[in-house]
BALOBA-1460 file (C-alpha; in Angstrom, 3 decimals):
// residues 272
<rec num="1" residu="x" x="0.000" y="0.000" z="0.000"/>
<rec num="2" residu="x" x="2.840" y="2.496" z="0.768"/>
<rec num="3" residu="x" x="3.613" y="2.248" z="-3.302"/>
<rec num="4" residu="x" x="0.577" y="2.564" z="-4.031"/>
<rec num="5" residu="x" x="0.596" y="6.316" z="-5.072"/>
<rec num="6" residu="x" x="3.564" y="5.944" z="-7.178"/>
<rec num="7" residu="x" x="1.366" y="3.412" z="-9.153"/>
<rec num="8" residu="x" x="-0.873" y="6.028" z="-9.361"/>
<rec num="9" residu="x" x="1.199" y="9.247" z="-10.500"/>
<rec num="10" residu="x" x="2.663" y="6.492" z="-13.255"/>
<rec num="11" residu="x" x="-0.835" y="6.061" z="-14.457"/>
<rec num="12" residu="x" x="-2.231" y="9.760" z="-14.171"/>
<rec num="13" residu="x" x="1.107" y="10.528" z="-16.274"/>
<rec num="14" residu="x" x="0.187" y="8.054" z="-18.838"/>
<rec num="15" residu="x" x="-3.213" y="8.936" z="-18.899"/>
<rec num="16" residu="x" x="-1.934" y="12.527" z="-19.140"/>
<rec num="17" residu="x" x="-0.232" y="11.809" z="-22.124"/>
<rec num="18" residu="x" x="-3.065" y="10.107" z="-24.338"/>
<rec num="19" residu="x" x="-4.927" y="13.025" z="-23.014"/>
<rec num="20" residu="x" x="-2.443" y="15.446" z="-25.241"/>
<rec num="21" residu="x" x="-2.255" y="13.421" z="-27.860"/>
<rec num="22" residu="x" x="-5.551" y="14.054" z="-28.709"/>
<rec num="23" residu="x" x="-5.229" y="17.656" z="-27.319"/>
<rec num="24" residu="x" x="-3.205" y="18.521" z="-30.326"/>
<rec num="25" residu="x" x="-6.072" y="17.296" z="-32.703"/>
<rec num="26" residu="x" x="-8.222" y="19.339" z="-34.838"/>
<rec num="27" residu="x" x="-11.640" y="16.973" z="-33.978"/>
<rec num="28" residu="x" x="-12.142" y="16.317" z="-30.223"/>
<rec num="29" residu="x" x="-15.010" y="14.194" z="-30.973"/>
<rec num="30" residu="x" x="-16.963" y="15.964" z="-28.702"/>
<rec num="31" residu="x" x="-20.670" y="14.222" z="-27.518"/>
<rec num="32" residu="x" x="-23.562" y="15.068" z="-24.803"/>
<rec num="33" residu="x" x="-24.163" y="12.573" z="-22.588"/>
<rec num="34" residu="x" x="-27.533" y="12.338" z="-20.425"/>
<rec num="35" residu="x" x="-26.637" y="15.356" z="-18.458"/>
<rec num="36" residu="x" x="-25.666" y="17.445" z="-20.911"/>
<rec num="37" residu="x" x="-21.778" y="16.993" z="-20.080"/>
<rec num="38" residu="x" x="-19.618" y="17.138" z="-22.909"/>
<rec num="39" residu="x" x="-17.420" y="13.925" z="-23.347"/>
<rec num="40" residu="x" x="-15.088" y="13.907" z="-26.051"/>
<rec num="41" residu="x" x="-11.918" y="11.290" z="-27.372"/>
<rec num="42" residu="x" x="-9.632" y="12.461" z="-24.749"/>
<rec num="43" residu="x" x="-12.000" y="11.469" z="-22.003"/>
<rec num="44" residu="x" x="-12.575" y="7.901" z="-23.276"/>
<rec num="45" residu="x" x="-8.993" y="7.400" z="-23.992"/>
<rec num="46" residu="x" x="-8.096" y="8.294" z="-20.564"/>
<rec num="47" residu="x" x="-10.461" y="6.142" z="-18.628"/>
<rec num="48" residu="x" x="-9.605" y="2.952" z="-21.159"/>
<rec num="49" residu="x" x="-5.975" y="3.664" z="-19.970"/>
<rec num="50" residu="x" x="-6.151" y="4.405" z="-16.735"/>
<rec num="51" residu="x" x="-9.406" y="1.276" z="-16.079"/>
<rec num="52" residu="x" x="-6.970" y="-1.125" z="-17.881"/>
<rec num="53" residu="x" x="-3.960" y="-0.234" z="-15.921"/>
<rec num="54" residu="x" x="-4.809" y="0.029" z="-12.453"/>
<rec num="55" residu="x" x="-6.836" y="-3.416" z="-12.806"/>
<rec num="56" residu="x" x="-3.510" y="-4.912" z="-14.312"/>
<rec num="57" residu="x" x="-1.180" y="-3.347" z="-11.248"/>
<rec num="58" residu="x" x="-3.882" y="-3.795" z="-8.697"/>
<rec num="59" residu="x" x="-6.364" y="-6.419" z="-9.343"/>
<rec num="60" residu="x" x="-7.718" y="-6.658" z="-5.865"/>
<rec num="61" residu="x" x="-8.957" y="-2.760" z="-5.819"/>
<rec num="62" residu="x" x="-11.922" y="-2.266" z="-8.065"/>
<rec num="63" residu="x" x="-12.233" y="0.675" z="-10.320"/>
<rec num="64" residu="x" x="-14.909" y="3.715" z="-10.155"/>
<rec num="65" residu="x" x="-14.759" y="6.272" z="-12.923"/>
<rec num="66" residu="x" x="-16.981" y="8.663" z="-14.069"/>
<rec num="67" residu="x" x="-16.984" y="6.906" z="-17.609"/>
<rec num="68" residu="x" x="-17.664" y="3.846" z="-16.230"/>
<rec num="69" residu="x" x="-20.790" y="1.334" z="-17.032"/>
<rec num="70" residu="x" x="-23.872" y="2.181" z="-15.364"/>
<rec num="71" residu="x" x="-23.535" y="-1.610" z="-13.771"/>
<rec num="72" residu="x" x="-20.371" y="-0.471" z="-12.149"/>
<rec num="73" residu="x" x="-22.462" y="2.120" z="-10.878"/>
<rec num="74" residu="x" x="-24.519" y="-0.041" z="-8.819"/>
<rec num="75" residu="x" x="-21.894" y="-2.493" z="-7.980"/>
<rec num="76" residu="x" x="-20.134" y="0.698" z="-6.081"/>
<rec num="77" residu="x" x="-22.372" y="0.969" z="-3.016"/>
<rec num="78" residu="x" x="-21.026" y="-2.597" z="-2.080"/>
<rec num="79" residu="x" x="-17.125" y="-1.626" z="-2.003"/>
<rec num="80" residu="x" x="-15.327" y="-0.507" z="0.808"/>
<rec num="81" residu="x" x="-12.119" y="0.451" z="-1.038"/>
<rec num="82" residu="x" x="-11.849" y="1.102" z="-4.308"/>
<rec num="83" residu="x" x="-10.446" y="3.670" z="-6.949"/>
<rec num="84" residu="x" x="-12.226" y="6.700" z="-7.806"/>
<rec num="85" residu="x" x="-11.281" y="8.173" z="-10.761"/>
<rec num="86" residu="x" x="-11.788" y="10.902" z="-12.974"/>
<rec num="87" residu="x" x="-10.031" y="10.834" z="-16.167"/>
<rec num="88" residu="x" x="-10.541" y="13.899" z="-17.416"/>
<rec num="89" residu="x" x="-11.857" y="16.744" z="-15.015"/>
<rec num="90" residu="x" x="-12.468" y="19.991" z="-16.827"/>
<rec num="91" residu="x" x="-13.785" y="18.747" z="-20.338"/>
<rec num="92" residu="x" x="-15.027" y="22.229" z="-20.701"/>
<rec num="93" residu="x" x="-11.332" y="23.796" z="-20.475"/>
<rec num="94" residu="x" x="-10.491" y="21.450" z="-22.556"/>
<rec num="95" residu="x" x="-12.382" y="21.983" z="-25.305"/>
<rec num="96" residu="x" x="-11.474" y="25.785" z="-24.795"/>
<rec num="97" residu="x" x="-8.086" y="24.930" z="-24.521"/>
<rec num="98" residu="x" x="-7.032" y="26.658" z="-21.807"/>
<rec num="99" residu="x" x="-4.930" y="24.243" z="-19.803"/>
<rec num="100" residu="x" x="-7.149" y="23.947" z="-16.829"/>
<rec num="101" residu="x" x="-8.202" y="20.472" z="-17.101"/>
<rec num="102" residu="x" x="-6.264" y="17.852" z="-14.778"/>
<rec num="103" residu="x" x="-6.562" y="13.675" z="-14.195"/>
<rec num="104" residu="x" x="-7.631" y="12.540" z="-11.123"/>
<rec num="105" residu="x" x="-7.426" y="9.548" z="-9.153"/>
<rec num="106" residu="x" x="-7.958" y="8.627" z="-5.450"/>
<rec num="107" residu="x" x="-7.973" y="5.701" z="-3.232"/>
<rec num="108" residu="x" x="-11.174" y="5.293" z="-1.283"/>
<rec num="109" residu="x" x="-10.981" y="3.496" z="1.908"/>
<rec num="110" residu="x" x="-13.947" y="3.231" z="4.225"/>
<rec num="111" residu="x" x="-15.558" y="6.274" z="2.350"/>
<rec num="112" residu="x" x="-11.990" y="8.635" z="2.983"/>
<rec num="113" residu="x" x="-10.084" y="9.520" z="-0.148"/>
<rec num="114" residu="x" x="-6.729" y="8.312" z="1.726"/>
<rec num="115" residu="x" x="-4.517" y="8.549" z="-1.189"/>
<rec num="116" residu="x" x="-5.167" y="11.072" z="-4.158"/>
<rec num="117" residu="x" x="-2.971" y="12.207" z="-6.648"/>
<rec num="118" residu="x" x="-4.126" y="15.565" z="-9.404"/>
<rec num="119" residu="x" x="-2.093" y="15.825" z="-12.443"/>
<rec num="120" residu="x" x="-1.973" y="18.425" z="-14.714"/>
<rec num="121" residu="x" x="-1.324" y="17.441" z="-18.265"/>
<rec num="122" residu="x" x="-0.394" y="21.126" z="-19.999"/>
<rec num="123" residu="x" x="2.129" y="21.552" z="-17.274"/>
<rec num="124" residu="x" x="3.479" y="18.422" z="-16.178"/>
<rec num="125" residu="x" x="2.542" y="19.066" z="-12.752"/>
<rec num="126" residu="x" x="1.769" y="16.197" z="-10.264"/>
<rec num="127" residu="x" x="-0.203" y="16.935" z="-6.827"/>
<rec num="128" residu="x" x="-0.465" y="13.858" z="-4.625"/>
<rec num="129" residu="x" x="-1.723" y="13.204" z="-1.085"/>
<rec num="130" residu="x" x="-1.101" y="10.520" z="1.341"/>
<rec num="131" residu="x" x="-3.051" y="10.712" z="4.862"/>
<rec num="132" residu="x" x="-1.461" y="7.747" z="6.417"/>
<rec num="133" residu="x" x="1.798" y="9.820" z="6.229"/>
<rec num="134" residu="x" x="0.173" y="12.768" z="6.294"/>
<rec num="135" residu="x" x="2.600" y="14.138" z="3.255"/>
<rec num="136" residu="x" x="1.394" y="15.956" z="0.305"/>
<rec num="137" residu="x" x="3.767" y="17.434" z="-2.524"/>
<rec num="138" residu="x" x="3.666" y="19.261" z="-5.893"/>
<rec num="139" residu="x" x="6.133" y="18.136" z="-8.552"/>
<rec num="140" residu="x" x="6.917" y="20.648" z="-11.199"/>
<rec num="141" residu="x" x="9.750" y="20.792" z="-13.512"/>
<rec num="142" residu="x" x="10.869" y="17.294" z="-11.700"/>
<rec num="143" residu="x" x="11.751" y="18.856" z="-8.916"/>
<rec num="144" residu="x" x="9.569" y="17.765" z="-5.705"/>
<rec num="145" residu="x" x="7.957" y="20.084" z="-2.856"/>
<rec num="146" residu="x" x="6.154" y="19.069" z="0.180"/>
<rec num="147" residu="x" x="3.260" y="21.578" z="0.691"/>
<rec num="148" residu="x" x="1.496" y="22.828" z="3.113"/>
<rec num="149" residu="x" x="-1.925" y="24.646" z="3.560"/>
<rec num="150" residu="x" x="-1.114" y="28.357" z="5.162"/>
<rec num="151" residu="x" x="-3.094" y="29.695" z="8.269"/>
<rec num="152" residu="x" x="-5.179" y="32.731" z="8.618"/>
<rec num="153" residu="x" x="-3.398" y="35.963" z="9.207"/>
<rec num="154" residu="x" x="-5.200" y="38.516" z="10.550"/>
<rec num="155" residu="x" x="-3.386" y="41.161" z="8.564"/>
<rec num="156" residu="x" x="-3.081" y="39.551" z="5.016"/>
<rec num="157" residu="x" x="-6.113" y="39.131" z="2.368"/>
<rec num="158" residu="x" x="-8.516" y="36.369" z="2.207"/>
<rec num="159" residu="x" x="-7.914" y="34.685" z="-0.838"/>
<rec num="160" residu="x" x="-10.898" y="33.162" z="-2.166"/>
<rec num="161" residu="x" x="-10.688" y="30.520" z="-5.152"/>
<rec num="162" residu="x" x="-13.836" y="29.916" z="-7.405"/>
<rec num="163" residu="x" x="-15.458" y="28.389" z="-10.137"/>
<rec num="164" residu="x" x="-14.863" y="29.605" z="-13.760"/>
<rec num="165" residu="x" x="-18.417" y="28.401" z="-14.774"/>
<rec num="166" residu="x" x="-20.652" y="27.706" z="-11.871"/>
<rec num="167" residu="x" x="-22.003" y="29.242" z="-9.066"/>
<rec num="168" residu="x" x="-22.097" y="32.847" z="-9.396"/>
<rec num="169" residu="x" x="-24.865" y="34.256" z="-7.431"/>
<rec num="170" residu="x" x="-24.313" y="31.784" z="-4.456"/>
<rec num="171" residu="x" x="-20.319" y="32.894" z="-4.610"/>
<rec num="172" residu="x" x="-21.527" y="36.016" z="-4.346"/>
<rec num="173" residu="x" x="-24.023" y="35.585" z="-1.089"/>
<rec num="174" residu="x" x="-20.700" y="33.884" z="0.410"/>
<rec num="175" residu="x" x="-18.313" y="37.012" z="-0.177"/>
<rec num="176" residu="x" x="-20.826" y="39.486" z="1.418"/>
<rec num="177" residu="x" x="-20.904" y="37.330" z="4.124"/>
<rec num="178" residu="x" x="-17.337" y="37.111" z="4.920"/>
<rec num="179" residu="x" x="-16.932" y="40.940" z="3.825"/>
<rec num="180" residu="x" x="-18.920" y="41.240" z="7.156"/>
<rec num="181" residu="x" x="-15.255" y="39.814" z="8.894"/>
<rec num="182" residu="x" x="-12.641" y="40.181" z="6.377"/>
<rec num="183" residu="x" x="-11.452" y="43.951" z="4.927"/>
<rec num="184" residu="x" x="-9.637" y="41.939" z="2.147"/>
<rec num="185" residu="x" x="-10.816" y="39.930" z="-0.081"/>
<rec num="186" residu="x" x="-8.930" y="38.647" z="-3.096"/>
<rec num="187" residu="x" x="-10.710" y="36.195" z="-5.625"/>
<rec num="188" residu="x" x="-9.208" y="34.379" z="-8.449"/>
<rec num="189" residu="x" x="-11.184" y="32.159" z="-10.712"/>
<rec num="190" residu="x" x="-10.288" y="28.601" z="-12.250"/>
<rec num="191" residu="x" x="-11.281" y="25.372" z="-13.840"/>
<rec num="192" residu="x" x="-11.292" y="21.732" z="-12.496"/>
<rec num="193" residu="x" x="-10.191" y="20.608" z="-9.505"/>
<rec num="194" residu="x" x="-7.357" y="23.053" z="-9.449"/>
<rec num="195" residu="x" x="-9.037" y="25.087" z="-7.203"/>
<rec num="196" residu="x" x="-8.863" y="22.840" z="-4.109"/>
<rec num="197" residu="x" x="-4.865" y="22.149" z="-4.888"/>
<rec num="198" residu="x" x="-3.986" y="26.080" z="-5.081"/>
<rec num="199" residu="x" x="-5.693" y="25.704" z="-1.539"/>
<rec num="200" residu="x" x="-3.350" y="22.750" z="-0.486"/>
<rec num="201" residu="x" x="-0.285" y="24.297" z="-1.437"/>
<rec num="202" residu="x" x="-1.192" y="27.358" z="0.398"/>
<rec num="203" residu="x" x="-1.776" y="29.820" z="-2.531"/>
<rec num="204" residu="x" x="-5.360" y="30.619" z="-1.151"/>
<rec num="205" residu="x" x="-7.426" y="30.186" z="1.760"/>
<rec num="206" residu="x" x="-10.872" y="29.466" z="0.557"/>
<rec num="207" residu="x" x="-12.885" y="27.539" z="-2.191"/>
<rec num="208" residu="x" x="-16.636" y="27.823" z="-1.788"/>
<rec num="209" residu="x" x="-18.517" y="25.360" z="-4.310"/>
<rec num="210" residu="x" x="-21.720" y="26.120" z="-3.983"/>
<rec num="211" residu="x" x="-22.983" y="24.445" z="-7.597"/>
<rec num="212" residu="x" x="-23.195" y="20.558" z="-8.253"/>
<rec num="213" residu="x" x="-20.025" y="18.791" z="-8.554"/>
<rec num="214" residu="x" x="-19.916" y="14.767" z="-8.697"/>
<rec num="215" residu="x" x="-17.946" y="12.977" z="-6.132"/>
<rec num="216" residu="x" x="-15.285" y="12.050" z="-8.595"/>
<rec num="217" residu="x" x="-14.767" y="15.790" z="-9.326"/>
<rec num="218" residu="x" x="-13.944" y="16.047" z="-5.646"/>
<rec num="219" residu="x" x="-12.160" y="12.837" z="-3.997"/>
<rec num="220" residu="x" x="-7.800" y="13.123" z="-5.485"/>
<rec num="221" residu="x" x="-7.810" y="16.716" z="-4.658"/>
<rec num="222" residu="x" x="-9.720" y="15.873" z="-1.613"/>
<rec num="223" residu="x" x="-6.901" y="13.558" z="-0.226"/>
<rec num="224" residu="x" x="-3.958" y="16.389" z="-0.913"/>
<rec num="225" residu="x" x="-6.374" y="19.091" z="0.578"/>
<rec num="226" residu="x" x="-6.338" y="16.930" z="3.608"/>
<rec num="227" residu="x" x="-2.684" y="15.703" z="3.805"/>
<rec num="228" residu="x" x="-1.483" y="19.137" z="3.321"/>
<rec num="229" residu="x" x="-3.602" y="20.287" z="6.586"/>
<rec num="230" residu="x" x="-6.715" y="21.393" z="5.328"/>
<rec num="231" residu="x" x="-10.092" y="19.905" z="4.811"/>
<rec num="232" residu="x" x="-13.091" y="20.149" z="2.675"/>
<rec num="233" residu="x" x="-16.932" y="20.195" z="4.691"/>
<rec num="234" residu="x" x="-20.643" y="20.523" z="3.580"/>
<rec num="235" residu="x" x="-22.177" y="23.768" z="4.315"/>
<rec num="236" residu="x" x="-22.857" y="22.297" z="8.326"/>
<rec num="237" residu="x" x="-19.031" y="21.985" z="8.181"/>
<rec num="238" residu="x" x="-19.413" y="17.849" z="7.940"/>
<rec num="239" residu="x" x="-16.466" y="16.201" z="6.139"/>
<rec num="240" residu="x" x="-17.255" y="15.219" z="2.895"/>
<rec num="241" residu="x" x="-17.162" y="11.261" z="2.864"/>
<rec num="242" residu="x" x="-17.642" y="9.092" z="-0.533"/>
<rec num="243" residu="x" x="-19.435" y="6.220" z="-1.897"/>
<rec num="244" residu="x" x="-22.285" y="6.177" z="1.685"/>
<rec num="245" residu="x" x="-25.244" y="7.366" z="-0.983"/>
<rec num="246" residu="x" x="-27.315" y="5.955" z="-4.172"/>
<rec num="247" residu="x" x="-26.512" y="9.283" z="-5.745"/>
<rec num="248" residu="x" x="-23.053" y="10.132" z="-6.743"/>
<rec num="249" residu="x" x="-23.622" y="13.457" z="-6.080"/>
<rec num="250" residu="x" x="-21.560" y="15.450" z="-3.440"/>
<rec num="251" residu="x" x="-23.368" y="18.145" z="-1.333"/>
<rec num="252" residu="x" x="-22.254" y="22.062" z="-1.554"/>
<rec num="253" residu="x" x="-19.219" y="22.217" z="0.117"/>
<rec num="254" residu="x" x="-16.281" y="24.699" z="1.349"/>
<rec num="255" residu="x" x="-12.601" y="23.649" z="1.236"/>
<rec num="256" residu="x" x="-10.546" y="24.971" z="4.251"/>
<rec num="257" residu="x" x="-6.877" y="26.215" z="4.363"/>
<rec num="258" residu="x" x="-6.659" y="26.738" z="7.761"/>
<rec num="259" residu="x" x="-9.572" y="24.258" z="9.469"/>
<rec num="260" residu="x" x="-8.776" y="26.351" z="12.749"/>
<rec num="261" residu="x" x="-10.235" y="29.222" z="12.075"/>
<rec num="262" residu="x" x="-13.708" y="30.000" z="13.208"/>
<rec num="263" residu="x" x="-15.902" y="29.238" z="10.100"/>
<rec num="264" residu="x" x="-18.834" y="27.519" z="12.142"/>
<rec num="265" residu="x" x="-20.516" y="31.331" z="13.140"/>
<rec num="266" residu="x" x="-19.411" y="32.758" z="9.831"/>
<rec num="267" residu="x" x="-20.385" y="30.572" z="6.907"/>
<rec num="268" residu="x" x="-23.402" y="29.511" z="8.758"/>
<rec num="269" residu="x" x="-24.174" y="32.618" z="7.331"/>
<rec num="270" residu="x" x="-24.671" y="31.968" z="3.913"/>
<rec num="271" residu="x" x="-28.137" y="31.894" z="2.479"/>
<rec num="272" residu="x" x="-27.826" y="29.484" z="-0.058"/>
């Protein structure tokens, strides 16, 4: 088990890389599915890949991913540790082209993403968490950082990270809240689950999702969010858990840089 992320990174790499093969392609392919998602090539290719190799490496630990067969679906609710995966998360950048779109997989234990690792394909940057060290690292240009979620200062801005696409009128219900507390409020907008790794490597404080998101979106990043010190709650400040509902839906949720900090009185406050 304690090699069990480097399996991972190899396969989020390798995914990664089918991913821009594609990405350098005139026709994505692109399709609606049910929900009116886009799916194109890239996200196919990636969940073949990484499906195929995990089972291969690990054939004990049974595979989730948001491409998979609805039967998979339903076999889910029986596992107690398993894979989740997404293999493409951020079609929409990626059909824009704008880089923001990242693989993720995590290791589910018990319902707690335990391992996770969040790779960016554009960039060649690899995030990875591991709670039973309680370790989590960025990797860019091969050189390897532990990181760290920062605590509150009472002099410095609150730096809030939010959705390109979703969410606006709730996001802003949450920033007149904490304008009520904080003079300074810096925002910064972003695609995928990007936004809950600037948060683990202590680049901002606060990610409010307060739109749908699937529990694949949420469960890699999830895992570094929490190894680097932080955590990610519902809206009654709950810690998000995986795989203990039919639906695959997560609830709204906050991500926390500094889980210290009074948020109970404050984001109570948000009429959502």
């Amino acid at each position: 088990m304690s090699e069990l992320i480097d399996v991972m990174c190899d396969v989020a790499r390798a995914a990664g890389a089918a991913i821009l093969d594609i990405y350098q392609e005139d026709d994505f392919g692109i399709e609606t599915k049910s929900d009116d998602s886009p799916l194109t090539r890239a996200d196919l290719a990636a969940h073949q890949l990484i499906v195929s190799r995990l089972n291969e490496a690990v054939p004990s630990i049974p595979v989730l991913s948001e491409e998979s067969d609805p039967d998979v679906m339903l076999q889910r609710r029986q596992w107690t540790t398993f894979f989740m995966v997404d293999p493409l998360d951020g079609t929409k950048e990626f059909i824009n082209r704008n880089g923001e779109f990242t693989v993720n997989i995590a290791l589910i234990d018990d319902g707690v993403p335990v391992k996770g690792v969040v790779y960016v394909p554009v960039k060649d940057v690899m995030y990875r968490g591991d709670q039973s060290t309680g370790e989590a690292s960025v990797e860019r240009d091969g050189l390897v950082q532990l990181i760290k979620t920062r605590a509150l200062d009472a002099g410095a801005p609150l730096t809030v990270v939010a959705s390109r696409r979703h969410g606006g009128e709730a996001l802003e219900a949450c920033l007149t809240v904490l304008k009520t507390r904080f003079d300074n409020i810096e925002t910064t907008n972003m695609g995928s689950s990007l936004k809950l790794c600037l948060v683990a490597e202590g680049a901002a404080d606060l990610y409010p999702r307060l739109a749908p998101t699937s529990e694949w979106d949420t469960a890699a990043a999830q895992a570094v969010v929490e190894a680097a010190g932080g955590q990610v709650v519902d809206i009654d400040l709950n810690v998000l858990r995986y795989n203990q509902r039919d639906e695959i839906l997560n609830p709204f949720f906050y991500v926390l840089g500094d889980p210290a900090y009074d948020w109970t009185g404050l984001l109570k406050q948000v009429s959502i």
